[in-house]
C-alpha positions as CSV (number, residue, x, y, z in Angstrom):
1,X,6.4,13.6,63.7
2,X,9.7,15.4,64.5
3,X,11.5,12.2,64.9
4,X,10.5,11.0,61.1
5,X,11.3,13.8,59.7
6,X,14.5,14.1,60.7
7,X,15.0,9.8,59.6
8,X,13.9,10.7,56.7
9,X,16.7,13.3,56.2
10,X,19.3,11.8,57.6
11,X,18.5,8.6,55.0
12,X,17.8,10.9,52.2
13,X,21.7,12.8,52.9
14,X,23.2,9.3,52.8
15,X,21.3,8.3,50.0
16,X,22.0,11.5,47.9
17,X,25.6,11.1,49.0
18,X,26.2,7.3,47.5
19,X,24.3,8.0,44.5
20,X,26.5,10.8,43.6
21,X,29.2,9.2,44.1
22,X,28.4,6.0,42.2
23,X,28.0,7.6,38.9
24,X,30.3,8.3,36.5
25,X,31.3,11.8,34.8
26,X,30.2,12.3,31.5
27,X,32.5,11.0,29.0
28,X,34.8,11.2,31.4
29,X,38.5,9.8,30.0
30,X,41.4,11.5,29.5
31,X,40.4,12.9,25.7
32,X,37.6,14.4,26.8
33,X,39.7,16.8,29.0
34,X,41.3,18.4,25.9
35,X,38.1,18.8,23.8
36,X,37.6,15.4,21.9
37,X,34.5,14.2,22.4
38,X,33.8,13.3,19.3
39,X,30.2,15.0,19.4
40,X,28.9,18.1,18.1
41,X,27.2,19.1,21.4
42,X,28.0,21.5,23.7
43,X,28.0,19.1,27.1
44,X,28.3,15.8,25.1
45,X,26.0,13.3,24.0
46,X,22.8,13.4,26.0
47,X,21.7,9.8,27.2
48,X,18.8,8.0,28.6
49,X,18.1,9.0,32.3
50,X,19.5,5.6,34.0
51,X,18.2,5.0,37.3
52,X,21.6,6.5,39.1
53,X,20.0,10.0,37.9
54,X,16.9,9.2,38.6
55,X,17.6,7.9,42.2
56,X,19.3,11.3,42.5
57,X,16.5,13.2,41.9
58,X,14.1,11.8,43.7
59,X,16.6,12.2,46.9
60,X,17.3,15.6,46.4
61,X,13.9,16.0,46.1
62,X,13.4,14.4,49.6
63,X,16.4,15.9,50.9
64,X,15.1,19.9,50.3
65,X,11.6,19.2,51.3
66,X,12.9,17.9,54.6
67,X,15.4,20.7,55.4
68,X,12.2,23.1,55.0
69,X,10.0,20.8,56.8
70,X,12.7,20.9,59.6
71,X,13.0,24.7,58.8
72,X,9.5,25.5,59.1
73,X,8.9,22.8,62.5
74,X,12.2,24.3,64.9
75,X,10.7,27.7,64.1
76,X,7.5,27.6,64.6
77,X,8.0,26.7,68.4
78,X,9.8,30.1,69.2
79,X,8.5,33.0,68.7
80,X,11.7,35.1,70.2
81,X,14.6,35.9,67.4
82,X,18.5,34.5,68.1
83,X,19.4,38.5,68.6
84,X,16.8,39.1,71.3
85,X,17.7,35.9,73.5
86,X,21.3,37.1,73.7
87,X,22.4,38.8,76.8
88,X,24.1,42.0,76.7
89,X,26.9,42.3,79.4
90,X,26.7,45.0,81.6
91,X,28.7,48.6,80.6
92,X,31.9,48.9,82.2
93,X,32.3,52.8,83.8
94,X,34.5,54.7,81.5
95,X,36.8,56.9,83.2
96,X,37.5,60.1,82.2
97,X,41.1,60.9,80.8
98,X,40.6,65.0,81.0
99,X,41.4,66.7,83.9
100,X,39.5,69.0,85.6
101,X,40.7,72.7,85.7
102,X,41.5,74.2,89.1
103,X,41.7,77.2,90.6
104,X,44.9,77.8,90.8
105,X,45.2,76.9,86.7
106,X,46.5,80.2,84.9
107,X,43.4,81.7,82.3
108,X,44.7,81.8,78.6
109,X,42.1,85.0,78.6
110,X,43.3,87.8,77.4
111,X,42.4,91.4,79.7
112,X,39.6,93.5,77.9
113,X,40.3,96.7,76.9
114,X,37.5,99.1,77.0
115,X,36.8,101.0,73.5
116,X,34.6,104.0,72.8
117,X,32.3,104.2,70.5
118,X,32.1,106.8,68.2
119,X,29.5,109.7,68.6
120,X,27.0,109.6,66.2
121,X,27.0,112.6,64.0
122,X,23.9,115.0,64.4
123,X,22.3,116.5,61.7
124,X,20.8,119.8,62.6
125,X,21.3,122.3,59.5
């Protein structure tokens, strides 16, 4: 089933590609580039669908319904996410740039002087 699926979109890519490329632009000379047409429409004379456009229809038809088909068939068989498959690499030890005070190391604190508080005032009048 896999197998034809994927013909099928590889034939329906090549076929979408050659159509496309065998048809012609829409009144595509040189005066059209500078606004002559020669119509009163907006994107030109609107013709009969020839069987060019409709060949590219029907591919590009062919061609999305086999990318989802595709889509739908390579995911259905795994049931783990790209992200969780990945393996992390292991943590490299970080080494510390501080160094470590020692005992020798002069404090920056400053000596505490001792300060009296003030006596409360009594009230006994």
């Amino acid at each position: 089933m896999l197998i034809l699926i994927v013909t099928l979109h590889v034939l329906a890519s090549l076929v979408l590609i050659l159509v496309v490329l065998l048809q012609s632009g829409k009144a595509g000379d040189l005066a059209s580039t500078f606004g002559s047409t020669g119509s009163q429409t907006a994107f030109g004379a609107r013709g009969a669908a020839t069987f060019l456009t409709k060949a590219t229809t029907v591919s590009a038809v062919l061609f999305m319904c086999t990318s989802l088909s595709l889509a739908v068939l390579y995911t259905r068989g795994s049931s783990q996410s790209v992200i969780e498959t990945v393996e992390l690499p292991e943590a490299a030890p970080v080494e510390s740039t501080t160094e470590e005070p020692t005992a020798e190391a002069p404090t920056t604190e400053s000596p505490t002087v001792p300060v009296e508080q003030p006596a409360a005032a009594e009230d006994n009048e």
